[in-house]
C-alpha positions in Angstrom: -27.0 10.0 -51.4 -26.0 6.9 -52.9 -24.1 8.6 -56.0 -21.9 10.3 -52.9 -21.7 6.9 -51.0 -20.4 4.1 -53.5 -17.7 6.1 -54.9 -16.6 7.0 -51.5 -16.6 3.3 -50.4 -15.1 2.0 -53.3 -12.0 4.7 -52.6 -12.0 3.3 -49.1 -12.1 -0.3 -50.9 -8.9 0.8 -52.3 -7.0 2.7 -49.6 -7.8 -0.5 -47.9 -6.2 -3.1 -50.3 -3.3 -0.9 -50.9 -2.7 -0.5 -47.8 -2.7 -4.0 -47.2 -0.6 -4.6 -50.4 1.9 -2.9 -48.7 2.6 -4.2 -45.3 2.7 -8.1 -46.9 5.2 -10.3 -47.3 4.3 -13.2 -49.6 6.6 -15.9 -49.4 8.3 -16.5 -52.8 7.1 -13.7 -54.2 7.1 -10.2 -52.7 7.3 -7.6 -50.0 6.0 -4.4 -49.0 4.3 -5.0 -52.7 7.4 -5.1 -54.5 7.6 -8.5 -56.5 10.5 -10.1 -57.9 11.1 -9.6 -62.0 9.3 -5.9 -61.4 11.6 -3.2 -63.1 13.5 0.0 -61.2 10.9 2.3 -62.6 8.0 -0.3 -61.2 9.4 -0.2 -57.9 10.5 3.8 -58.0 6.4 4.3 -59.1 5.6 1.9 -56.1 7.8 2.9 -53.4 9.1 6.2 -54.9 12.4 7.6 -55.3 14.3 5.6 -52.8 16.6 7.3 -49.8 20.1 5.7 -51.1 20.9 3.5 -54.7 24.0 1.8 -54.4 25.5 0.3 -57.6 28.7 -1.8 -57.7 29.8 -5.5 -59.3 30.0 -8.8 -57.8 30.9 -12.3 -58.5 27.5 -12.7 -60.4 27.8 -9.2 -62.7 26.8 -5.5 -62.0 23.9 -4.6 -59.3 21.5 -2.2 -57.9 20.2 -1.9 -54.4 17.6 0.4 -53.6 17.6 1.0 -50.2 14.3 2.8 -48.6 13.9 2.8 -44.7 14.2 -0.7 -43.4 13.6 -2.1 -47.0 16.3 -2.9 -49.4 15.9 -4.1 -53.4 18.1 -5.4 -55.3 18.6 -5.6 -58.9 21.3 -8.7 -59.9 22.0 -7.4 -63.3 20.6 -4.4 -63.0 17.4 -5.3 -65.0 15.0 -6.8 -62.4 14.3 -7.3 -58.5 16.0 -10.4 -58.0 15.9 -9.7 -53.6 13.8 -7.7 -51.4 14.6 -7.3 -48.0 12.8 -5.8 -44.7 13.1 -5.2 -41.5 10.0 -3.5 -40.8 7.8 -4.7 -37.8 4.9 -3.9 -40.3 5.2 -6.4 -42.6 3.8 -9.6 -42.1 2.7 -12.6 -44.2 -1.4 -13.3 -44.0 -0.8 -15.4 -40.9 1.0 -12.8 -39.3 4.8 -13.6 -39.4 7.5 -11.5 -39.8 10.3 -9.6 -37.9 9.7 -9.9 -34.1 8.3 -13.2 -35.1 9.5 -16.0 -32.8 11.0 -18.9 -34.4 8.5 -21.7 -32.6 5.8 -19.3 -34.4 7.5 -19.3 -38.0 7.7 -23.1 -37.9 3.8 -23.6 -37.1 2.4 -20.8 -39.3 4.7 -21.1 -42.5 4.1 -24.1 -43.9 7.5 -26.3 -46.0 9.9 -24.3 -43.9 12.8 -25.6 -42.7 14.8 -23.8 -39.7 18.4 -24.2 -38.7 20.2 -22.6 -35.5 19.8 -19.1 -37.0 17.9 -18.8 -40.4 14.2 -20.3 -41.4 14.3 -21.2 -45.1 11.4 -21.8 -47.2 12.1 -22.7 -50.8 14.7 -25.1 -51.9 18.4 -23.5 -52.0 19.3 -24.2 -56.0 19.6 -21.7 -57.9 17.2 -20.2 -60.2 14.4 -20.9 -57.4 12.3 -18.4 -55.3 13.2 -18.8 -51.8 12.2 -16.8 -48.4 14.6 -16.7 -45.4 13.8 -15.6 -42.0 17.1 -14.9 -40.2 16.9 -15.4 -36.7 18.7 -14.1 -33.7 18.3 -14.7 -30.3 15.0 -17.0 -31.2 13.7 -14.2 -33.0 13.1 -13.4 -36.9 15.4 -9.9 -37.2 14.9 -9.5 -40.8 12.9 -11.9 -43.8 14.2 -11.7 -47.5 12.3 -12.7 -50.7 14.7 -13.3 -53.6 15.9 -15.5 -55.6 18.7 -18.4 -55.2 21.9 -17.0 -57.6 24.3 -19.6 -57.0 
């Protein structure tokens, strides 16, 4: 019996933190599990081949954007995840904010952010640093990005 039931609770250990991985936003640092600096094949053997890649060039250089259903991530300079975007109602940071989120809510559970008439900003905005921005419409978080500030 017990050779049968530690392997099976260790795999439901790990469906468990996986799953868990993946509906997570971690402010300055990832979402849905995808972390900044990870590669395009790190997040293709995360997430999978995604629905739609769009490549083009910007003021900053050439760039990826993988989009997957209500997730984008983008590679500035094609190299690395330098943004990751959702819109999911799933993800949600450990004390539970994300979209849907009211913005009274994101100002009490997220601590060092700073919130202006329609964006919640935690981070500071110079570039090189890791920021998180809650965008807000209608008192309500519609989307939160992880990424870095470019310019």
């Amino acid at each position: 019996m017990r050779r049968v039931l530690v392997p099976l609770l260790l795999s439901l250990a790990m469906l468990v933190a996986a799953g868990s991985a993946h509906a997570a936003i971690v402010p300055g640092k990832s979402i849905a599990g995808v972390k900044l600096l990870m590669t395009q094949q790190q997040v293709k053997n995360l997430l999978g081949e995604p629905v739609e890649t769009i490549t083009g060039s910007n003021e900053f250089g050439e760039f990826t954007v993988f989009k997957y259903r209500r997730l984008r991530v983008t590679f500035q300079g094609n190299a690395n995840v330098t943004a990751v975007k959702t819109t999911r109602r799933s993800e949600r940071t450990s004390k539970g904010i994300g979209v849907g989120s009211t913005r009274a809510q994101v100002k009490k559970r997220v601590t060092n952010v700073v919130c202006e008439r329609r964006i919640c900003t935690k981070g500071r905005l110079e570039p090189g640093r890791r920021v998180t921005v809650f965008r807000i419409f209608h008192r309500r978080v519609t989307s939160v990005l992880v990424g870095f500030v470019i310019d």
